[in-house]
C-alpha positions as CSV (number, residue, x, y, z in Angstrom):
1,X,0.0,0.0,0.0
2,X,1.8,3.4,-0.9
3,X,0.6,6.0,1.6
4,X,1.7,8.5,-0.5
5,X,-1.2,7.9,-2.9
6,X,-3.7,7.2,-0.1
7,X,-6.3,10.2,0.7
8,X,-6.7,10.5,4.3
9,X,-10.2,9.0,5.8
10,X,-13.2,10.1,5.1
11,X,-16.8,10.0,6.9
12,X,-18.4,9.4,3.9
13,X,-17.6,9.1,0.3
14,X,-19.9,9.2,-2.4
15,X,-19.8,7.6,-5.9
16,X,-22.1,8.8,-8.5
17,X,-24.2,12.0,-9.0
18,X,-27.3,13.0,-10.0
19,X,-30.4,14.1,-8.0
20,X,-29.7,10.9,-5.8
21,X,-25.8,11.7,-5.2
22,X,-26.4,15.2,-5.1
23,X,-29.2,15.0,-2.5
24,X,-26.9,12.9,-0.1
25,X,-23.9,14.9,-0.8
26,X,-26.0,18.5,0.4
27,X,-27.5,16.3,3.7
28,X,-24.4,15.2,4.3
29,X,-22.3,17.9,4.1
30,X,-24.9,20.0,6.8
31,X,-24.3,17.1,9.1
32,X,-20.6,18.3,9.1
33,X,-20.0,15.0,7.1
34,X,-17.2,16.5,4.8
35,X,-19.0,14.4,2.0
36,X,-16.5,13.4,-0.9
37,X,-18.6,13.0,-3.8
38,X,-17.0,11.4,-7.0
39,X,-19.0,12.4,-10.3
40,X,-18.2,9.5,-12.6
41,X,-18.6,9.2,-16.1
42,X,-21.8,11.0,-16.8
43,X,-21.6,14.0,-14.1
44,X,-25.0,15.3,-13.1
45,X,-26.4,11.8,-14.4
46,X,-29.2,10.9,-16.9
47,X,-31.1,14.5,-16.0
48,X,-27.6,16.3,-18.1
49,X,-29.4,14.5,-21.4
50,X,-32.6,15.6,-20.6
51,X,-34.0,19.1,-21.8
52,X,-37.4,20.2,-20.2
53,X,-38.0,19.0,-16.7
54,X,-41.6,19.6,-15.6
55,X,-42.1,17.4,-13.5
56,X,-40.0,18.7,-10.6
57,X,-41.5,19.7,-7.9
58,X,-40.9,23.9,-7.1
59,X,-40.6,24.7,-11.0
60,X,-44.0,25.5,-12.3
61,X,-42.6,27.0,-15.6
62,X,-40.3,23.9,-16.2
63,X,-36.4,23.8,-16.1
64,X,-33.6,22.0,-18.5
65,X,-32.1,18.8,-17.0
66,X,-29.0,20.3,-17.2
67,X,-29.6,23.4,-15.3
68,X,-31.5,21.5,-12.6
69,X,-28.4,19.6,-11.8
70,X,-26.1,22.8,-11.7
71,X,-28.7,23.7,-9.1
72,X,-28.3,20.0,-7.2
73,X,-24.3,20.6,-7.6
74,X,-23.7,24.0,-6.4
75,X,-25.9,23.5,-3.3
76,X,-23.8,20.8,-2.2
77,X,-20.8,22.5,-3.0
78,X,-22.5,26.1,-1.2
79,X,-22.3,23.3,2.4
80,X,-18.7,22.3,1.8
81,X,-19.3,19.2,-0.3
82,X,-15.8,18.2,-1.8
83,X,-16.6,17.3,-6.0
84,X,-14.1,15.3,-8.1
85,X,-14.9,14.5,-11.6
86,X,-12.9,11.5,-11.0
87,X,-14.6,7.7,-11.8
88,X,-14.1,4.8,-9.0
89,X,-13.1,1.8,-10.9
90,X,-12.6,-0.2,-8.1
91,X,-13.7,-1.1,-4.7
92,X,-13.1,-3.1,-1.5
93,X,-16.2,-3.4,0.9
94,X,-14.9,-6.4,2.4
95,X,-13.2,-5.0,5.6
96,X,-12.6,-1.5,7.2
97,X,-12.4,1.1,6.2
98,X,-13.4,0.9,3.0
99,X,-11.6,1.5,0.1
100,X,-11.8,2.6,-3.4
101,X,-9.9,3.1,-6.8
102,X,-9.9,5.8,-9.4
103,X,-7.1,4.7,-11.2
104,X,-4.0,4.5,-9.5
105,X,-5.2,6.8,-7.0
106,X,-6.7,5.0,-3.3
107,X,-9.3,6.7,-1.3
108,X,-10.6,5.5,2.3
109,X,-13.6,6.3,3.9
110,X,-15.8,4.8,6.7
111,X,-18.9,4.5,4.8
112,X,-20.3,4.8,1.8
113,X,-23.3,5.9,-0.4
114,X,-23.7,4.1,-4.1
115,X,-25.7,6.4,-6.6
116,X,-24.0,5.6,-9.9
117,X,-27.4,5.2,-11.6
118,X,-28.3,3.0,-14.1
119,X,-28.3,3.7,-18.0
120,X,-31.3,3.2,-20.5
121,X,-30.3,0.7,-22.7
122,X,-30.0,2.0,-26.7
123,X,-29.9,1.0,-30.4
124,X,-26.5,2.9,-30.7
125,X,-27.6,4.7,-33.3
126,X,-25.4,8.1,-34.2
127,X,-28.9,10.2,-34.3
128,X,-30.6,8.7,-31.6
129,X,-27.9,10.4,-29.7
130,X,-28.0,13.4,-31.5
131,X,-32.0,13.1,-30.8
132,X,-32.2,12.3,-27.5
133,X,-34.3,14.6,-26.2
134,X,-35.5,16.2,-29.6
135,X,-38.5,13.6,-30.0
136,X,-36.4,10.2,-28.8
137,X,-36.7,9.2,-24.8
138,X,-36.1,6.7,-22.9
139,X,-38.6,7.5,-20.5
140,X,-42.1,7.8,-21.2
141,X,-43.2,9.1,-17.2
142,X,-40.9,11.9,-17.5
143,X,-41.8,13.0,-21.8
144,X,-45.1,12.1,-22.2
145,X,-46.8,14.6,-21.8
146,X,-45.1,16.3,-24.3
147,X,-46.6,14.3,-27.1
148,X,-50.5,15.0,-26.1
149,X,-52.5,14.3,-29.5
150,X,-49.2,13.2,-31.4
151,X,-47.8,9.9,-33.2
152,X,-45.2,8.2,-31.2
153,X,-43.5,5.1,-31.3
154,X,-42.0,2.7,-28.9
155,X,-39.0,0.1,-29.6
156,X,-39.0,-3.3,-27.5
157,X,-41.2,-6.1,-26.7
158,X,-40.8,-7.0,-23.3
159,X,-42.5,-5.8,-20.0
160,X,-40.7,-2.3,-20.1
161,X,-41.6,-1.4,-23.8
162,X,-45.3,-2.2,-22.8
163,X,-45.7,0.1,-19.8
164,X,-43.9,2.2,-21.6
165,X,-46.6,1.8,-24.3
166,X,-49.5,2.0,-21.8
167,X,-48.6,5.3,-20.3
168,X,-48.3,7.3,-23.6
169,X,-51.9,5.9,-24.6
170,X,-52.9,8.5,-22.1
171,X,-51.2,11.2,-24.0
172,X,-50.4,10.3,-27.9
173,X,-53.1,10.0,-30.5
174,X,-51.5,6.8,-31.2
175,X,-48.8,4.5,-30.3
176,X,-47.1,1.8,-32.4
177,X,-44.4,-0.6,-30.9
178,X,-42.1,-2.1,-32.9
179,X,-40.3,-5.3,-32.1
180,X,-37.8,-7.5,-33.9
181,X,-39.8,-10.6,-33.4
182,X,-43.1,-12.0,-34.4
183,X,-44.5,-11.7,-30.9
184,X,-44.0,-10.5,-27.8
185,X,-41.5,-11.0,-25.1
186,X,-43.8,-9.5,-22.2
187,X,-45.4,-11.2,-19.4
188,X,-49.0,-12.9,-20.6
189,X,-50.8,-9.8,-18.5
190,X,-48.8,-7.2,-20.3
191,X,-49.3,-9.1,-23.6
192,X,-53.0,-8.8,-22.9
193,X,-53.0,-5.3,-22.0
194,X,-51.3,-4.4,-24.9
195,X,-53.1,-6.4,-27.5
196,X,-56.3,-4.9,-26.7
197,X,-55.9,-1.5,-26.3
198,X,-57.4,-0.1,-29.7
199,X,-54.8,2.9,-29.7
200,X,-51.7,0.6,-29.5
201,X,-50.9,-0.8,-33.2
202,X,-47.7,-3.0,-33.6
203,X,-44.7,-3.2,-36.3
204,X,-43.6,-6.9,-36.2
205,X,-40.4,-8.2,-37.6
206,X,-38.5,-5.1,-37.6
207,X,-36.0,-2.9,-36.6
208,X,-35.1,0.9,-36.3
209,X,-31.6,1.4,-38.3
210,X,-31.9,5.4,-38.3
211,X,-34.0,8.7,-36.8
212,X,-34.1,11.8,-39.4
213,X,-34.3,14.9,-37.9
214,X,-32.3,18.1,-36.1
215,X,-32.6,19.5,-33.0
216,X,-32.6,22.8,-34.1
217,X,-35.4,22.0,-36.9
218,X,-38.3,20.7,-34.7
219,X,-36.5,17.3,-33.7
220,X,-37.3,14.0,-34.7
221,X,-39.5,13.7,-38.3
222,X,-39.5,10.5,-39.5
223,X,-38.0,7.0,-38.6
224,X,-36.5,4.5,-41.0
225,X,-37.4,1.1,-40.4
226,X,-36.0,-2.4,-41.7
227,X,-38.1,-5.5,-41.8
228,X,-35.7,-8.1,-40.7
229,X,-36.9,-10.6,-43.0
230,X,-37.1,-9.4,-46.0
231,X,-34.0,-6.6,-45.6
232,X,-36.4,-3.9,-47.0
233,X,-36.5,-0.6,-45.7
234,X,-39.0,1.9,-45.6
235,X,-39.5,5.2,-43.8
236,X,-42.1,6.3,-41.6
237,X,-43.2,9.2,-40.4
238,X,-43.4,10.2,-36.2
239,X,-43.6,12.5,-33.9
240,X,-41.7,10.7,-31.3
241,X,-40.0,7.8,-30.6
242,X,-39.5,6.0,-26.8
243,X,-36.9,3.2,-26.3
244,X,-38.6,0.8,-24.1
245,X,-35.8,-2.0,-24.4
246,X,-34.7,-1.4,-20.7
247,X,-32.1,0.1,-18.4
248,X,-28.6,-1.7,-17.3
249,X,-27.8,-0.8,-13.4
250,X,-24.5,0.7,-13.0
251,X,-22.9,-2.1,-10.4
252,X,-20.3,-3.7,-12.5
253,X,-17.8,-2.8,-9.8
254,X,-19.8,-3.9,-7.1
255,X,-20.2,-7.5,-8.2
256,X,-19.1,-10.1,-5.0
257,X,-18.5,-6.9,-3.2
258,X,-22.2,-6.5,-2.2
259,X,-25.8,-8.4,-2.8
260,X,-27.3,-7.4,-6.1
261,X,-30.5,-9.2,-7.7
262,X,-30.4,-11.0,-10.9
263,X,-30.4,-7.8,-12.9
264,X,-28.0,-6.1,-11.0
265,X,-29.3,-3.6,-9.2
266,X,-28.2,-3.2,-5.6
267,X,-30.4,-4.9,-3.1
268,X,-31.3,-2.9,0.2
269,X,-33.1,-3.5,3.5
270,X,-36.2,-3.0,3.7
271,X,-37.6,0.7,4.5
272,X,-33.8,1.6,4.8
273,X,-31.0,2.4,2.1
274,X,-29.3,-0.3,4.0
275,X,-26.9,-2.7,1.7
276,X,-25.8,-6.1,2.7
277,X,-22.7,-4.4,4.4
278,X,-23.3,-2.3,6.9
279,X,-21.6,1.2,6.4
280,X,-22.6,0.8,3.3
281,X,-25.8,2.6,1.4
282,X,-27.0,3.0,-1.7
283,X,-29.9,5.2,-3.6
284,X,-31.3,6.6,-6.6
285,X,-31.5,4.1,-9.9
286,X,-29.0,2.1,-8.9
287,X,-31.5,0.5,-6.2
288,X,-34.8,1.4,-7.9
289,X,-35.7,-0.7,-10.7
290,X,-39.3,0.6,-10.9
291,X,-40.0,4.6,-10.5
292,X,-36.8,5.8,-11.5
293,X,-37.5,9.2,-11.3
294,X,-35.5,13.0,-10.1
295,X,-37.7,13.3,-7.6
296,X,-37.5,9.7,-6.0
297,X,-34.2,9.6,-6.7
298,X,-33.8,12.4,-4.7
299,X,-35.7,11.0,-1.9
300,X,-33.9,8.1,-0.9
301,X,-30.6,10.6,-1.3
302,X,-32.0,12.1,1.8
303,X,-32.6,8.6,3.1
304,X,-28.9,7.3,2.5
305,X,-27.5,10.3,3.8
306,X,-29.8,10.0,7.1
307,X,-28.7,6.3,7.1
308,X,-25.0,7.1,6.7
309,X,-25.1,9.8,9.9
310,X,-26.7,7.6,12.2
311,X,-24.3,4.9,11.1
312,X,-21.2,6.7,11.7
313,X,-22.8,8.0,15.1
314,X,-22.7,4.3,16.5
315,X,-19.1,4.0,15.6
């Protein structure tokens, strides 16, 4: 171990941002915590890709993702929260006190909080990222009503791409999902749900290999569309287009370092932010599989953070 490269102990270090790191970091810090927070790969989290937020409570005109989370990060910082925009690539939980890894570099702290997130899942297309947000979401709760009386579409076939599906009935003048297969992947119930709702129509047998539009020019147009067995290719006009193929937890680094369920996401106590080591916490996506939103996200910030004080209280 070379001290030299060793930060000195912290109370409480936390990995990941957005409104879940972020919250911790700014209850933390007013504890007189001295929160580390490291911001990882996509600073600000999922909200920086994200334009109109209107769903956040205390905004009643609305306010771009990115924006919101300048406000998360300089509260934090305003209560002494230490930021690097460092990424932990590396952890040991298995003894005390703890340590972590960004590169070369060690850090030790006496517990942590775990809000690295967890990242919608994408075709990889170059103008779905260029769209993203100009028509194309992966999240129909937090866009939807943006489409009232408009034509949307929604890619997958499992149980995400139908709820998906389900809540923008409630908006969109229609909604068409297309899926690669012949039928669908989804539980029997959601099968059922989606098969007899008369505004949900279906595109078997096909794929989305491109989104035409600009973000400056009204965002996404038209979407073109190959039928995987016959390799032809047609386009189609939309108004927007939701990605309902699902979201991949952020624990790669936690695997055999703490319990995760068989998709990955961190398993806590119940009614606590508890993980299967004590000291250690986690919130936001990384532990919620089904709301996934800023403000819940948010929430069990305040919870992990609460957690973490009375932890190191006990000490």
């Amino acid at each position: 171990m070379n001290l030299n490269n060793i930060e000195m102990i912290k109370d409480v270090i936390i990995i990941g941002t957005g409104p879940a790191g972020f919250t911790a970091a700014l209850y933390c810090a007013r504890a007189d915590l001295k929160p580390l927070i490291f911001e990882g790969k996509q600073p600000g989290g999922q909200l920086t890709i994200t334009t109109d937020v209107e769903n956040y409570p205390g905004f009643p005109e609305g306010i771009l993702g990115p924006d919101l989370m300048d406000n998360f990060r300089n509260q934090a910082k305003r209560f002494g929260t230490e930021i690097l925009n460092l990424n932990i690539d590396k952890v040991d939980l298995s003894k005390k006190p703890f340590r972590l890894w960004s590169g070369d570099k060690e850090f030790l702290c006496k517990s942590v909080i775990i809000s690295t997130g967890a990242t919608a899942k994408l075709l990889g297309l170059d103008s779905e990222k260029k769209l993203m947000g100009y028509g194309v979401s992966a999240c129909a709760t937090c866009d939807g009503f943006f489409f009232k009386d408009k034509k949307v579409f929604v890619v997958g076939g499992g149980d995400s791409a139908i709820e998906e599906a389900m809540f923008l009935t409630k908006f969109a003048s229609s909604v068409t999902i297309i899926h690669r297969r012949d039928k669908l992947r989804a539980s029997k119930i959601m099968q059922d749900k989606a098969l007899n709702n008369e505004k949900i129509d279906f595109i078997w047998n096909s794929s989305v290999t491109d989104m035409i539009g600009e973000p400056n020019d009204g965002g996404l147009k038209s979407v073109i569309l190959s039928n995987i067995i016959t390799n032809e290719s047609k386009e189609v006009t939309c108004d927007g287009l939701f990605l309902g193929i699902g979201h991949k937890p952020n624990s790669d680094i936690f695997i055999g370092q703490i319990v995760l369920d068989d998709n990955g996401y961190i398993q806590t106590n119940k009614g606590s932010t508890e993980t299967s080591v004590k000291g250690v916490f986690a919130a936001g996506d990384i532990m919620d599989s089904i709301y996934r939103q800023a403000i819940t996200a948010a929430g069990s910030g305040c919870m992990a953070a609460l957690d973490a004080e009375r932890y190191l209280e006990n000490l």
